[in-house]
C-alpha positions as CSV (number, residue, x, y, z in Angstrom):
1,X,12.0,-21.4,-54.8
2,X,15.4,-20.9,-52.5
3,X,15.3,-22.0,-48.8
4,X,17.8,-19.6,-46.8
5,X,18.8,-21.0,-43.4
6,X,20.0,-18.5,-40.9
7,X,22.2,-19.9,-38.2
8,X,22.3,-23.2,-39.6
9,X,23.4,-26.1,-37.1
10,X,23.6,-29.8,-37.3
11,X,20.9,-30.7,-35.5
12,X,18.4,-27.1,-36.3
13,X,18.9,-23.5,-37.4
14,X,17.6,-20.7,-35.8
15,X,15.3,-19.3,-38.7
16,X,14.3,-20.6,-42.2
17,X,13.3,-18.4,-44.9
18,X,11.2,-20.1,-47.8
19,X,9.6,-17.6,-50.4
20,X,8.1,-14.9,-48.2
21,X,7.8,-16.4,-45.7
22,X,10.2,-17.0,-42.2
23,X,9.9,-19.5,-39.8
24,X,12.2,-19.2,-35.8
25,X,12.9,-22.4,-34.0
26,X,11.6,-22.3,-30.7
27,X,12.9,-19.6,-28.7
28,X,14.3,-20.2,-25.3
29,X,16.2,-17.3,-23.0
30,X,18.2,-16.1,-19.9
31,X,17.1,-15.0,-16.6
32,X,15.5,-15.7,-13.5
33,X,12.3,-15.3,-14.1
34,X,9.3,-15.4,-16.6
35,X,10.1,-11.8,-17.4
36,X,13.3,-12.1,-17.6
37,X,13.1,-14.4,-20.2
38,X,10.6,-13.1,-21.9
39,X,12.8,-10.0,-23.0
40,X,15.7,-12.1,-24.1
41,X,13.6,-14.2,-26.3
42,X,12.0,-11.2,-28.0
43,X,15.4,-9.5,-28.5
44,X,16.8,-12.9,-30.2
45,X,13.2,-12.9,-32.2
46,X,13.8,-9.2,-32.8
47,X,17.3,-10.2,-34.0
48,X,16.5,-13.0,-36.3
49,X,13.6,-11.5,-38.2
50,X,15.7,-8.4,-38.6
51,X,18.5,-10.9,-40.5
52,X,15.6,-12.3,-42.2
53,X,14.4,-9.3,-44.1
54,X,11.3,-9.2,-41.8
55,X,10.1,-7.4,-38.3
56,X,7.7,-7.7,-35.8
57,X,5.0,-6.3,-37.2
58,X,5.3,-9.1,-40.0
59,X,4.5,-11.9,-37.4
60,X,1.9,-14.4,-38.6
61,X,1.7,-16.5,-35.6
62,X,3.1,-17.0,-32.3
63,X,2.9,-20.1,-30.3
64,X,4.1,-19.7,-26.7
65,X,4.6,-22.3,-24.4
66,X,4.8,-21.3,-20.6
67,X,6.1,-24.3,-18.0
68,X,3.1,-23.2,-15.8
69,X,0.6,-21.2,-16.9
70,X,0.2,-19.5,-13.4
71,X,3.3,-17.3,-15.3
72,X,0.7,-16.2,-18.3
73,X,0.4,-12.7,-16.7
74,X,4.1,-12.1,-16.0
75,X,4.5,-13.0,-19.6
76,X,1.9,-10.8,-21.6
77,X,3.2,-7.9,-19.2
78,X,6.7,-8.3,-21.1
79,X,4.8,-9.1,-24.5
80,X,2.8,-6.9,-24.2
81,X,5.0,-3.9,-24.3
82,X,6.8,-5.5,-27.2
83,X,4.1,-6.5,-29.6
84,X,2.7,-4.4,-32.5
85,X,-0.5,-3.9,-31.7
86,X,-2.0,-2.9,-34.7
87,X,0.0,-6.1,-36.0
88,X,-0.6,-8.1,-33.4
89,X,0.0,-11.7,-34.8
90,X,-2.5,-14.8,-34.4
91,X,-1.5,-16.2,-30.8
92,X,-1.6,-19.4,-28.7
93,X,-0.3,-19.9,-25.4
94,X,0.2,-23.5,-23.5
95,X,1.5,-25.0,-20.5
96,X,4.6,-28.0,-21.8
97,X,7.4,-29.2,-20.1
98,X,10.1,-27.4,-21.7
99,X,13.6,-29.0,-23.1
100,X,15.4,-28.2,-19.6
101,X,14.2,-27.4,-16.0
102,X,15.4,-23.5,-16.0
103,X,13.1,-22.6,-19.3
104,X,10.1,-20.9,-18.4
105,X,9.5,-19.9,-21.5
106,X,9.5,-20.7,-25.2
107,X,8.0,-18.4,-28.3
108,X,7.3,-20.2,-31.8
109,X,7.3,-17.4,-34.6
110,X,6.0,-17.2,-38.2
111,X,6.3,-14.0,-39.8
112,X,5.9,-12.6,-43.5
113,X,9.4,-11.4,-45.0
């Protein structure tokens, strides 16, 4: 079975697709705030499983990480929107420290190509 790497770096790539299946590195965006974000990450996770053969309403599983989760409103008010309901993917949402002090966000995707 081939392994396809999309945006393939040294260190990570942005999305790995093995059989039927496509895995995103942790997504991290732009802006101020939580919703802010929010929408960039979902664009870029729009944009990858679109590369990948795959869409949102293919997602297996997301795994969100908030840096506090007193922003867990201000987050599923932008997911929300986005999301496929009828598709709506097994979730999990924590608080982490993320990689650097302006993330306030970070979505983990697994979706079905």
């Amino acid at each position: 079975m081939t392994i396809r790497r999309i945006e393939a770096g040294p260190r990570m790539s942005q999305a790995v697709i093995h059989g039927n299946t496509v895995y995103l590195a942790g997504q991290v965006g732009d802006g101020a705030t939580v919703a802010e974000q929010t929408k960039d990450i979902l664009a870029t996770v729009d944009r990858l499983l679109a590369e990948a053969g795959s869409a949102k309403s293919k997602i297996l599983q997301a795994i969100i990480w908030l840096d506090d989760m007193k922003n867990f409103a201000e987050m599923n008010s932008v997911w929300d929107k986005w999301v496929d309901g009828p598709n709506a993917p097994a979730r999990a949402t924590g608080e982490a420290k993320l990689a650097a002090p302006q993330y306030k966000v970070e979505i983990i995707i697994t979706a079905a190509v």
